[in-house]
Backbone as XML, in Angstrom:
<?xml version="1.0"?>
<chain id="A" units="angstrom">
  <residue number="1" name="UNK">
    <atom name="N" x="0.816" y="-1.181" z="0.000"/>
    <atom name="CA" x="0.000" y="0.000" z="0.000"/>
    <atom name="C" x="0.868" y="1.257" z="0.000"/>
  </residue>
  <residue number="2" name="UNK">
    <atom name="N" x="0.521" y="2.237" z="-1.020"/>
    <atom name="CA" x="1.291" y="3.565" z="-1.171"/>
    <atom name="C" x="0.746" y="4.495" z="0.102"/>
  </residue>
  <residue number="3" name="UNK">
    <atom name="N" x="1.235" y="5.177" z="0.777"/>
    <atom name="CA" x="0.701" y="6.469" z="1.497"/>
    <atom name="C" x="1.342" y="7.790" z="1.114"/>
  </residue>
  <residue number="4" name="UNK">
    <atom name="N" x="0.021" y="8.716" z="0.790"/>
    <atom name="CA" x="0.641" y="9.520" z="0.413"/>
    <atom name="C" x="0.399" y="10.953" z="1.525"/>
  </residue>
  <residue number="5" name="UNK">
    <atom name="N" x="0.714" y="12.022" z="1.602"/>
    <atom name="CA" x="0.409" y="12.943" z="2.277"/>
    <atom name="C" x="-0.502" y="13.465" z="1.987"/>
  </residue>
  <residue number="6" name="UNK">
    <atom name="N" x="-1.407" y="14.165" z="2.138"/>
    <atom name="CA" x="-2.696" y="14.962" z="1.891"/>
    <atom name="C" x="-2.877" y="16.569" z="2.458"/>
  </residue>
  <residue number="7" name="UNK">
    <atom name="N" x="-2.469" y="16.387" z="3.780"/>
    <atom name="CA" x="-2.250" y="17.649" z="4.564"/>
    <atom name="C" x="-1.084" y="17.397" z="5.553"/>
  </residue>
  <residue number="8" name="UNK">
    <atom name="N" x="-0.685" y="19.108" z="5.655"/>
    <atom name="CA" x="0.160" y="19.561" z="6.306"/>
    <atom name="C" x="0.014" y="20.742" z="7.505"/>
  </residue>
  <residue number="9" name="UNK">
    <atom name="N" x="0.471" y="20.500" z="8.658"/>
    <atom name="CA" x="0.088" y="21.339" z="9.730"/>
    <atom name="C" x="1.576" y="22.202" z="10.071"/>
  </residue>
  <residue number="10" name="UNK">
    <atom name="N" x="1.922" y="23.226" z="9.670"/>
    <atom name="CA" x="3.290" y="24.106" z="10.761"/>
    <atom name="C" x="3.024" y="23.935" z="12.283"/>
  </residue>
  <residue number="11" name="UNK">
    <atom name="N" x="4.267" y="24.674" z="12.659"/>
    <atom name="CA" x="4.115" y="24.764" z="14.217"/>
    <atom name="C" x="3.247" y="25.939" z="14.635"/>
  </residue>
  <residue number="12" name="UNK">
    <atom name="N" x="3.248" y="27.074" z="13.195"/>
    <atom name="CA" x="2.993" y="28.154" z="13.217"/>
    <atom name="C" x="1.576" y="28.293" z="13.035"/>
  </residue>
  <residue number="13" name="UNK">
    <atom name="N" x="0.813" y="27.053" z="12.774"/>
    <atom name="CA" x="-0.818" y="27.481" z="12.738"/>
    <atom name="C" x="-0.917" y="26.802" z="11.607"/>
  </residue>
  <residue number="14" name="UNK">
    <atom name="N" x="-0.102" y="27.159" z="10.168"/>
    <atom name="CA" x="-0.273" y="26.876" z="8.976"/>
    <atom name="C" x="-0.947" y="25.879" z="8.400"/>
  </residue>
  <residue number="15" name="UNK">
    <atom name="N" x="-2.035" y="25.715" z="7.637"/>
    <atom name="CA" x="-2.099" y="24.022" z="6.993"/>
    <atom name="C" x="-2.401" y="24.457" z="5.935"/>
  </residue>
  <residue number="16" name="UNK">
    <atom name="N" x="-1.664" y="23.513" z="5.059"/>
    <atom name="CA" x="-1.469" y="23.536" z="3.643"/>
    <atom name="C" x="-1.810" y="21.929" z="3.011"/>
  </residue>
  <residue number="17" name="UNK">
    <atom name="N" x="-3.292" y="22.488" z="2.181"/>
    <atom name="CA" x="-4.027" y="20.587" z="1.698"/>
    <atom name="C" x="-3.717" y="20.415" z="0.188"/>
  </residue>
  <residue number="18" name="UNK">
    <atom name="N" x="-3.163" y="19.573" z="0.051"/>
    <atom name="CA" x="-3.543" y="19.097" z="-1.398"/>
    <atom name="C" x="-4.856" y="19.216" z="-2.219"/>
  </residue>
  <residue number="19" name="UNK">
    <atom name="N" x="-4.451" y="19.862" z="-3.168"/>
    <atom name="CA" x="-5.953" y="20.748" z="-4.252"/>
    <atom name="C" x="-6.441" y="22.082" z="-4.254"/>
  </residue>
  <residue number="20" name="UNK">
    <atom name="N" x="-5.842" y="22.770" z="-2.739"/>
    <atom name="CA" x="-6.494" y="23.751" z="-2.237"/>
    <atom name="C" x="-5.546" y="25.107" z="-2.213"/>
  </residue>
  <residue number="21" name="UNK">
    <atom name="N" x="-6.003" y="25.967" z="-2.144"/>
    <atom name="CA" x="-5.339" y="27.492" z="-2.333"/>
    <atom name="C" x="-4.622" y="27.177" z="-1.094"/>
  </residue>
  <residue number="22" name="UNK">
    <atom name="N" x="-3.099" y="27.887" z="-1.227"/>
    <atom name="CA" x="-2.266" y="28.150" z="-0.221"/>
    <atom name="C" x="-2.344" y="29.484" z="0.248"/>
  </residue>
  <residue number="23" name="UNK">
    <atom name="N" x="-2.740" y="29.456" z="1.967"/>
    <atom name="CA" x="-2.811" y="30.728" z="2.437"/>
    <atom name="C" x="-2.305" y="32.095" z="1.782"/>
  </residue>
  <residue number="24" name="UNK">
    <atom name="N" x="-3.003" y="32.719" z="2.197"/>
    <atom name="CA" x="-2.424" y="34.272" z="1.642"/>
    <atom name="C" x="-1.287" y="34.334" z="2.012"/>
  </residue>
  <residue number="25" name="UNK">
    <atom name="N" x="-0.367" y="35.008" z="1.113"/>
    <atom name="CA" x="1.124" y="35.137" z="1.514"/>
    <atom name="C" x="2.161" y="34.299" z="1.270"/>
  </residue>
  <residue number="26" name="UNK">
    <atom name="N" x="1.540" y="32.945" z="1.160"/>
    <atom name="CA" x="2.531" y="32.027" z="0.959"/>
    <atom name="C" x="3.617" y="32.439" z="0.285"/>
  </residue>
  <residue number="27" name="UNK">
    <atom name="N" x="3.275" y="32.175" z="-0.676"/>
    <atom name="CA" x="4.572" y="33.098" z="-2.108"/>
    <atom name="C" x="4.111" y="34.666" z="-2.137"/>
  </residue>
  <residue number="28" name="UNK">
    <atom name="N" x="5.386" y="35.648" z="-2.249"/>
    <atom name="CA" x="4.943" y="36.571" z="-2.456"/>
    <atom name="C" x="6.602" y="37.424" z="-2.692"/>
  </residue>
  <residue number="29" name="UNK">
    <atom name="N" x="6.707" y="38.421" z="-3.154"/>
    <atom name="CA" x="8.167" y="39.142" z="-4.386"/>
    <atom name="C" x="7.477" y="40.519" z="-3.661"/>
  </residue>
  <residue number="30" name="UNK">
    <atom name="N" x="8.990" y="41.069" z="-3.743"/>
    <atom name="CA" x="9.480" y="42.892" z="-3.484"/>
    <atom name="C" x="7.966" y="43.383" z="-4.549"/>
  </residue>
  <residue number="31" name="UNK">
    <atom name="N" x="7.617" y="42.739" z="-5.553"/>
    <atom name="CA" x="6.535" y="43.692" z="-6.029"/>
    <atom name="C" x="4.956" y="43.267" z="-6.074"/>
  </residue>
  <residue number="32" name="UNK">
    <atom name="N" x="5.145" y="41.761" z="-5.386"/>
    <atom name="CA" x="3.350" y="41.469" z="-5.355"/>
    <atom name="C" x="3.501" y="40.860" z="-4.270"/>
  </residue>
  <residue number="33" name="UNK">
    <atom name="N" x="2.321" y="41.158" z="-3.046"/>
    <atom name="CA" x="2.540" y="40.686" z="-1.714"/>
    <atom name="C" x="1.473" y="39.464" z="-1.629"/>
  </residue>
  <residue number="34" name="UNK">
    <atom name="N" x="1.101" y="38.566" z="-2.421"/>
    <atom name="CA" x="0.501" y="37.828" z="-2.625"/>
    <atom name="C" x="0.667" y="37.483" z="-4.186"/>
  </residue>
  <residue number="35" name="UNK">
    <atom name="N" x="1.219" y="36.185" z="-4.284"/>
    <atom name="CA" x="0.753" y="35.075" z="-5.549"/>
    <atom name="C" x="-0.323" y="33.938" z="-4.671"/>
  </residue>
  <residue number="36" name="UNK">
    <atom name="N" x="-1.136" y="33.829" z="-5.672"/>
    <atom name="CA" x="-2.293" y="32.908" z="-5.660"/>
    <atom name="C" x="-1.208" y="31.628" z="-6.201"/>
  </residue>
  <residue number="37" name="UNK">
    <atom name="N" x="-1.312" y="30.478" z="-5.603"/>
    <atom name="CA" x="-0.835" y="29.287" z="-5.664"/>
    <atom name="C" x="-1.821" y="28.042" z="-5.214"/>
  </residue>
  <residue number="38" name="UNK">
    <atom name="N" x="-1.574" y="27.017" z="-5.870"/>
    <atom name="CA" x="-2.438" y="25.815" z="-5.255"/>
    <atom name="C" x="-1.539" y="24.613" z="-4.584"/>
  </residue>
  <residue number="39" name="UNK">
    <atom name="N" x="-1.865" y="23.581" z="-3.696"/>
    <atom name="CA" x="-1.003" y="23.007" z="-3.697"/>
    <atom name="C" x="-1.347" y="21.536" z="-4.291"/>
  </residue>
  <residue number="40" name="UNK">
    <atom name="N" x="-0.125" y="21.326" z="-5.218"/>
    <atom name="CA" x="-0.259" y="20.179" z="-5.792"/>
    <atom name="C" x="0.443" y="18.742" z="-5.227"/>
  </residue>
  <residue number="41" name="UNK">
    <atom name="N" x="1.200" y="19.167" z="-4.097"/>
    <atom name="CA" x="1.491" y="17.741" z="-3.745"/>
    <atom name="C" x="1.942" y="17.931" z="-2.792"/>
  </residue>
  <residue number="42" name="UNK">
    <atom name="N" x="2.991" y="16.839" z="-1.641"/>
    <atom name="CA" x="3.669" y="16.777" z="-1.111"/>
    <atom name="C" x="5.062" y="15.561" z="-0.893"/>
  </residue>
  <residue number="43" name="UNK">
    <atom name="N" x="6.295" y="15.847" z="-0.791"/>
    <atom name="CA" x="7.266" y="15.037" z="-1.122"/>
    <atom name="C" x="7.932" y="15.105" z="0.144"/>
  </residue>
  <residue number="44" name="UNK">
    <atom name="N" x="8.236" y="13.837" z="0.962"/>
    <atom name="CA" x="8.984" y="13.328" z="2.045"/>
    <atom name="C" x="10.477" y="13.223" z="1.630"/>
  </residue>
  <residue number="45" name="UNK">
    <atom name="N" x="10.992" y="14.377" z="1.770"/>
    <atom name="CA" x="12.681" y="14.143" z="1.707"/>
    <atom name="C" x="13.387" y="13.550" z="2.853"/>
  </residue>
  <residue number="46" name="UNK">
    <atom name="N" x="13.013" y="12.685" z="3.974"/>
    <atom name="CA" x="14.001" y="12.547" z="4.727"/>
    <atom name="C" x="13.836" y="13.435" z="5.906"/>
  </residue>
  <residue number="47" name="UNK">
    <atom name="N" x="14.507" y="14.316" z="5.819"/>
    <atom name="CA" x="14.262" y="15.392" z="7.393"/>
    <atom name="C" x="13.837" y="16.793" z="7.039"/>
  </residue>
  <residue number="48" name="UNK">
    <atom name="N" x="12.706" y="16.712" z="5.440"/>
    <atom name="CA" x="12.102" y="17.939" z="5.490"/>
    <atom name="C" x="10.644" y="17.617" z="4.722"/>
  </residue>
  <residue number="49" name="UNK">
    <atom name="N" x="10.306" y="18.473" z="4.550"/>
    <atom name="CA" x="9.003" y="17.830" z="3.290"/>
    <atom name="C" x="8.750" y="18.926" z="2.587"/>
  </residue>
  <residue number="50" name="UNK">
    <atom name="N" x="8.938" y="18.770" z="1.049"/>
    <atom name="CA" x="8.975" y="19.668" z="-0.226"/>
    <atom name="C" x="7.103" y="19.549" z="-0.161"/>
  </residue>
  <residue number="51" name="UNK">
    <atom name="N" x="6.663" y="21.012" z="-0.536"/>
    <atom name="CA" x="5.305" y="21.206" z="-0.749"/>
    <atom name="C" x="5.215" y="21.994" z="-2.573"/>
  </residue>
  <residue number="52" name="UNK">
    <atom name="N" x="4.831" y="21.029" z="-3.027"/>
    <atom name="CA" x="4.849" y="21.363" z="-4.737"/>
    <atom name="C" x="4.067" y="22.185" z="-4.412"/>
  </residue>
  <residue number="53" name="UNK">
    <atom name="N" x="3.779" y="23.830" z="-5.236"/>
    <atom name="CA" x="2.640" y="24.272" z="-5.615"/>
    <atom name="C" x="3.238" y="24.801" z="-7.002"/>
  </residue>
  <residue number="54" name="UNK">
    <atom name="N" x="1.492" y="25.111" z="-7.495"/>
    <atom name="CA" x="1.146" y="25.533" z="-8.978"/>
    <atom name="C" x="1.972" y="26.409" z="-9.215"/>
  </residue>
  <residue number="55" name="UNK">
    <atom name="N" x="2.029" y="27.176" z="-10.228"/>
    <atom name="CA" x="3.155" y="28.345" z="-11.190"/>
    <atom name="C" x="4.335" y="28.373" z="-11.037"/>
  </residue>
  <residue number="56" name="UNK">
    <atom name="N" x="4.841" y="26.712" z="-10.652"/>
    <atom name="CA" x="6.251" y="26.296" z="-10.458"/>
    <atom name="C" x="7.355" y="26.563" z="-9.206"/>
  </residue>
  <residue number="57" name="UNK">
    <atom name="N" x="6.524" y="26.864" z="-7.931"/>
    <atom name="CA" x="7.049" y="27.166" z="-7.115"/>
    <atom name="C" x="7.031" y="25.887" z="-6.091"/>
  </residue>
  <residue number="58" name="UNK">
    <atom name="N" x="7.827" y="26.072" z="-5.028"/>
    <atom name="CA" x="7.666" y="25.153" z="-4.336"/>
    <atom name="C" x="8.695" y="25.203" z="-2.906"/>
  </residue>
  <residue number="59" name="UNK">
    <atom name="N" x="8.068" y="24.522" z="-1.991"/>
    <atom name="CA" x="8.482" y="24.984" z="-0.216"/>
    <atom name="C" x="9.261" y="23.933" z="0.217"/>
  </residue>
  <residue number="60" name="UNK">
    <atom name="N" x="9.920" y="23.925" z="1.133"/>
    <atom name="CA" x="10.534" y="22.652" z="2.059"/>
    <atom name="C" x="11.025" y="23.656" z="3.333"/>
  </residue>
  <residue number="61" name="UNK">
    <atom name="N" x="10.070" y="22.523" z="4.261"/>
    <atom name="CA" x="10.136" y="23.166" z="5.659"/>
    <atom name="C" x="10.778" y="21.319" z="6.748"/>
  </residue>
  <residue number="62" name="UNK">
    <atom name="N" x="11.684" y="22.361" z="7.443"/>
    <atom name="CA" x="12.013" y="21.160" z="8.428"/>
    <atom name="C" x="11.432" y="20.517" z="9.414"/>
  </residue>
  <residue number="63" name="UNK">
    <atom name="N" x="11.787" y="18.977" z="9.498"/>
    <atom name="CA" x="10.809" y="18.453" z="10.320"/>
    <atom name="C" x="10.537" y="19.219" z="11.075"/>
  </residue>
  <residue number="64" name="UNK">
    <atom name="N" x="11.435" y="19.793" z="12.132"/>
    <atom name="CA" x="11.490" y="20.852" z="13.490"/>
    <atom name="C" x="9.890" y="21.850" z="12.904"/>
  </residue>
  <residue number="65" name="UNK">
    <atom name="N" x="9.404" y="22.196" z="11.794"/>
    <atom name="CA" x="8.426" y="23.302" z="11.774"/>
    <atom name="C" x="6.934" y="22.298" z="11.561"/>
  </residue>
  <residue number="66" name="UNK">
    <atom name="N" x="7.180" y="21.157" z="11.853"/>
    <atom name="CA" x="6.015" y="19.990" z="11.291"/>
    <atom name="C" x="5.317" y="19.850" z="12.495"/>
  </residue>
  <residue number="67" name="UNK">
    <atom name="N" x="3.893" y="20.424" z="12.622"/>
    <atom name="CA" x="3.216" y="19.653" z="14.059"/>
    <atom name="C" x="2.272" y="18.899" z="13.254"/>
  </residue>
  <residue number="68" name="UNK">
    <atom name="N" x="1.646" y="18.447" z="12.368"/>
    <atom name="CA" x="1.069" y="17.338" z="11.773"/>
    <atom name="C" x="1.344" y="16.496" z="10.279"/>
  </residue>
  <residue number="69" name="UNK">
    <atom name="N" x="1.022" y="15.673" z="9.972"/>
    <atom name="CA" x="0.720" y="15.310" z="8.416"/>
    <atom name="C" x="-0.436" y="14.422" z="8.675"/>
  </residue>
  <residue number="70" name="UNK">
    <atom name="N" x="-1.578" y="15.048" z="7.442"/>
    <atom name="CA" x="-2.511" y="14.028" z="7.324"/>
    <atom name="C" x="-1.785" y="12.908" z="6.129"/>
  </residue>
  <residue number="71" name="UNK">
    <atom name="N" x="-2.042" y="11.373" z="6.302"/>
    <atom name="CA" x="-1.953" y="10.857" z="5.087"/>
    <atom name="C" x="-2.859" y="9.598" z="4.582"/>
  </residue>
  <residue number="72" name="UNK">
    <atom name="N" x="-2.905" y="9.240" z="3.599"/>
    <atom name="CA" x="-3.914" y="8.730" z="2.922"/>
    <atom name="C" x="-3.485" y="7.682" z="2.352"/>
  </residue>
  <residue number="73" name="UNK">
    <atom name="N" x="-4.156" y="6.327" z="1.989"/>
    <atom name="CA" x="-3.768" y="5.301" z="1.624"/>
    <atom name="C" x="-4.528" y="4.940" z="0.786"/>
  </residue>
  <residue number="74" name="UNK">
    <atom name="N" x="-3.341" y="4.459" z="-0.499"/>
    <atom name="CA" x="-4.210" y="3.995" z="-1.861"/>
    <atom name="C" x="-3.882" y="2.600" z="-1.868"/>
  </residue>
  <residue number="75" name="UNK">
    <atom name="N" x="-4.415" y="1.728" z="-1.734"/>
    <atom name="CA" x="-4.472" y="0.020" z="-1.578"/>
    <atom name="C" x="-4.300" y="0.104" z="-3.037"/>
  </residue>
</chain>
């Protein structure tokens, strides 16, 4: 059975779900204080976890900032 991640909880409050708009702010540049992003996945590196989102961007936060993961199982 594969498990995959689904959701993600920070220490900081944050949760970030697979399919769903990433909080305001997430991504954001010296000239737009908000990009709209979705998140398309999540990837277990070992001692961090990469958070794919849409328009080619993408996060990795250390275990140390992780207070949950939801995950899901595809039999």
């Amino acid at each position: 059975m594969a498990r995959q991640i689904t959701e993600l909880q920070l220490t900081d409050g944050t949760t970030l779900r697979q399919g769903e708009h990433a909080p305001i702010g997430t991504i954001r540049t010296s000239k737009t204080p908000d990009i709209p992003v979705i998140v398309h996945g999540f990837e277990d590196l070992g001692s961090r976890i990469e958070v794919r989102l849409s328009k080619g961007y993408s996060l990795q936060f250390p275990a140390s900032k992780l207070a949950r993961l939801v995950l899901s199982t595809n039999a």
